[in-house]
C-alpha positions as a Markdown table, in Angstrom:
| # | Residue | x | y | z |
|---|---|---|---|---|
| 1 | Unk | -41.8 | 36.1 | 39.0 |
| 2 | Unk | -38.6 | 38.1 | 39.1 |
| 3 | Unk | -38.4 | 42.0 | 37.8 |
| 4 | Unk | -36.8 | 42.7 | 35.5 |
| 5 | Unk | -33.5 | 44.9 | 35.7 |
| 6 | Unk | -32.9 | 48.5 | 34.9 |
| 7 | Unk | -28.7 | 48.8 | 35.5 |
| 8 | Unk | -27.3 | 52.4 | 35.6 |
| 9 | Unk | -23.4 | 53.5 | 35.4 |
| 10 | Unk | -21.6 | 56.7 | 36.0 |
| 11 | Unk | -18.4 | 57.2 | 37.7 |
| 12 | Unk | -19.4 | 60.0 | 39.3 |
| 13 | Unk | -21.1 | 59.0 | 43.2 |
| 14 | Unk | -23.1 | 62.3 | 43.3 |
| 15 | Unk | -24.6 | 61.9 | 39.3 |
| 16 | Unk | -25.1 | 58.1 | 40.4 |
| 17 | Unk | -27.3 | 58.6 | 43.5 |
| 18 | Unk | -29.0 | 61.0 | 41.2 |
| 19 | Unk | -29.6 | 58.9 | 38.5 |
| 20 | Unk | -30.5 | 56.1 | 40.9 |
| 21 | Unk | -33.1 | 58.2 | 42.7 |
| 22 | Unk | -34.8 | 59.2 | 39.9 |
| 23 | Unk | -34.9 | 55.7 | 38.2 |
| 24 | Unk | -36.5 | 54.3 | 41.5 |
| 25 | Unk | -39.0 | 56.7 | 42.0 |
| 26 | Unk | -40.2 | 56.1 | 38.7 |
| 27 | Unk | -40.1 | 52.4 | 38.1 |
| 28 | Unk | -39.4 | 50.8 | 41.3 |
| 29 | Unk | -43.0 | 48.8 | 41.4 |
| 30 | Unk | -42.1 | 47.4 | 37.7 |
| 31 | Unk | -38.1 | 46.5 | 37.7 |
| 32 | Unk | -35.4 | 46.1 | 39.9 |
| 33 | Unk | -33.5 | 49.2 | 39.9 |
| 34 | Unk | -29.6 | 48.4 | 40.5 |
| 35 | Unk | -26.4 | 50.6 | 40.1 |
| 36 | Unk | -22.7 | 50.9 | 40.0 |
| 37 | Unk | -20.2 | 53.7 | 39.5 |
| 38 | Unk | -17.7 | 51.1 | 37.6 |
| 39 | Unk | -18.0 | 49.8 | 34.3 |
| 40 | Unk | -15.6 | 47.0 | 34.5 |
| 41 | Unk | -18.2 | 45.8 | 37.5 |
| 42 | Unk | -21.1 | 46.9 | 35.6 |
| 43 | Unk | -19.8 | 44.1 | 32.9 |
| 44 | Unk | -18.9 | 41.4 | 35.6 |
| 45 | Unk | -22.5 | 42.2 | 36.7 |
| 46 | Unk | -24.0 | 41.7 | 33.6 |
| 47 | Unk | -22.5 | 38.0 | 33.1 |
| 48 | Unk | -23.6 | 36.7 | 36.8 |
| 49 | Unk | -27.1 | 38.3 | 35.9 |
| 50 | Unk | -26.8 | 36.2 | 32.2 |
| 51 | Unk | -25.6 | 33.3 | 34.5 |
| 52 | Unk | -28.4 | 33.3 | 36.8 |
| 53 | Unk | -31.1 | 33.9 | 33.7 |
| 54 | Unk | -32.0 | 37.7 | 34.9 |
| 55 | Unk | -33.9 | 39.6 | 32.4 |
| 56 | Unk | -32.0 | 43.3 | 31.8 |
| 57 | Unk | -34.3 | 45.5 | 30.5 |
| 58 | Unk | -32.6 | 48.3 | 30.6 |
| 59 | Unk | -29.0 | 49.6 | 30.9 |
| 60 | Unk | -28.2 | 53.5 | 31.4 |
| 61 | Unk | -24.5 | 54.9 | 30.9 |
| 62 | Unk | -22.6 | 58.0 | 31.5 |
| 63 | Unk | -19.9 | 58.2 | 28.3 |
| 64 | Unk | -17.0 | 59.5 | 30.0 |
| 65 | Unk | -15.7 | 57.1 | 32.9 |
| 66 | Unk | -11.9 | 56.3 | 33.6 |
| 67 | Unk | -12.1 | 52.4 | 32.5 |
| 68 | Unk | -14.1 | 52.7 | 29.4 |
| 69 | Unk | -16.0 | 55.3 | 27.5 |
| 70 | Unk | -19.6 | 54.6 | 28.1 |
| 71 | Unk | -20.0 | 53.9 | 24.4 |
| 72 | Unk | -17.6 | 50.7 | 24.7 |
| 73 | Unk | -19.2 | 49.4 | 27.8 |
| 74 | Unk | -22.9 | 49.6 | 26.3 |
| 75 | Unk | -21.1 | 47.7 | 23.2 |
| 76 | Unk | -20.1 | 44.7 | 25.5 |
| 77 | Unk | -23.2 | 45.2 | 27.6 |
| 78 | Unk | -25.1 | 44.7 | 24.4 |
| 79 | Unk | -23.5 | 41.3 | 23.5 |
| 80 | Unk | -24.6 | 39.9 | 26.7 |
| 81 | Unk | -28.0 | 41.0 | 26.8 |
| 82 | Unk | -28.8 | 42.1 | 23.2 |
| 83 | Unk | -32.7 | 43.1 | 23.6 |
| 84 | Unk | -32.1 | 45.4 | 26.5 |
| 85 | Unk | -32.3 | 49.1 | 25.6 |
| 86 | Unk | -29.6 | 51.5 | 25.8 |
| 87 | Unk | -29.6 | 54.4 | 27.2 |
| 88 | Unk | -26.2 | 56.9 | 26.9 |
| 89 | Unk | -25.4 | 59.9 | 29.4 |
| 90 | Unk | -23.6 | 62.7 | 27.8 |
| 91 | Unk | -22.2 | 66.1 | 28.5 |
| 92 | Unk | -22.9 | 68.5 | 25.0 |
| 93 | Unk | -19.1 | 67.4 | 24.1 |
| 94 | Unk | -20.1 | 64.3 | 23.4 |
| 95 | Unk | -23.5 | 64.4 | 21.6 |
| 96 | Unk | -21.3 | 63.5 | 18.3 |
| 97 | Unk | -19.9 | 60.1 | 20.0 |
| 98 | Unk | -23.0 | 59.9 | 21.0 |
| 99 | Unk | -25.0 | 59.9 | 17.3 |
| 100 | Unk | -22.8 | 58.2 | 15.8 |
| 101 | Unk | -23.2 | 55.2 | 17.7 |
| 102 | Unk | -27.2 | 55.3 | 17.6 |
| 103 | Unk | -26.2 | 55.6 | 13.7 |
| 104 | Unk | -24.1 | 53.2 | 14.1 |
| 105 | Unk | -26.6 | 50.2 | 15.5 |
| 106 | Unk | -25.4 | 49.8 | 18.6 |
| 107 | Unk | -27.0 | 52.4 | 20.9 |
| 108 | Unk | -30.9 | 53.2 | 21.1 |
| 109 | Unk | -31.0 | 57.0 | 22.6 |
| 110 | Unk | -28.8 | 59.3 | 24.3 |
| 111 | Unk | -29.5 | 62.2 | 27.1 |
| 112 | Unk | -28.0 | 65.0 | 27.2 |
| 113 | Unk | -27.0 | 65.9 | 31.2 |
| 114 | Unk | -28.5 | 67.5 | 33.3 |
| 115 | Unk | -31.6 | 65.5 | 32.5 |
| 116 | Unk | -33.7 | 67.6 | 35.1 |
| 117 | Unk | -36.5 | 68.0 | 35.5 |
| 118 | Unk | -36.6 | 64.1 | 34.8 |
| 119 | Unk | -40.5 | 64.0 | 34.4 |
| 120 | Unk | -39.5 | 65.7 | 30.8 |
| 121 | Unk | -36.0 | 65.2 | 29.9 |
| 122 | Unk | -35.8 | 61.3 | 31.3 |
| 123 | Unk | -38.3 | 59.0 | 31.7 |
| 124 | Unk | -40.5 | 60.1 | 28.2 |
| 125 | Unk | -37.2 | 58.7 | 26.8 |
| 126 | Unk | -37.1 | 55.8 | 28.9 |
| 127 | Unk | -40.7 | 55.3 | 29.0 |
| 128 | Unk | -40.8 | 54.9 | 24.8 |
């Protein structure tokens, strides 16, 4: 049986490796723990995965990247895979962008970063 998929995004290689550390430490035993510091990819991603019947379970996204705000792309991310969760990455700036769109329906938490020490700040709000 195939794992299912946690995706992560953020433009920034050093917050990515990060973010991709922590997420495989954690859940590596129960999901397939993929990332990419492009949203445009992230999308294209998303639509082979659809293709090939992958279950996402899980998609985690830094809000400000040069293609699209991270809002945006968990928008489209949500239209191809509607039951995953969403997860949005944001600097204090942008923890109004961010309620609004958990207000809004389309978004289901947001972290403020740094999210360390991730035991507390990360995966309670993954892990609910």
């Amino acid at each position: 049986m195939k794992q299912p998929i946690i995706l992560s995004v953020d433009d920034d290689p050093q917050v990515q490796r990060a973010l991709q550390r922590d997420l495989r430490n954690q859940y590596r035993k129960d999901y397939k723990v993929l990332s990419t510091t492009s949203a445009n990819d992230a999308l294209l991603t998303l639509a082979e995965f659809k293709k090939q019947s992958e279950e996402v379970a899980l998609i985690v996204s830094d809000q400000r990247m040069p293609e699209m705000e991270g809002v945006a792309f968990l928008e489209q991310a949500k239209e191809l895979y509607p039951n995953a969760r969403t997860v949005l990455l944001t600097a204090y700036s942008d923890i109004d962008a961010a309620g609004k769109a958990i207000n809004g329906g389309g978004l289901n938490y947001y972290l403020a970063k740094p999210w360390v020490p991730p035991e507390e700040r990360l995966f309670p709000v993954l892990d609910d």
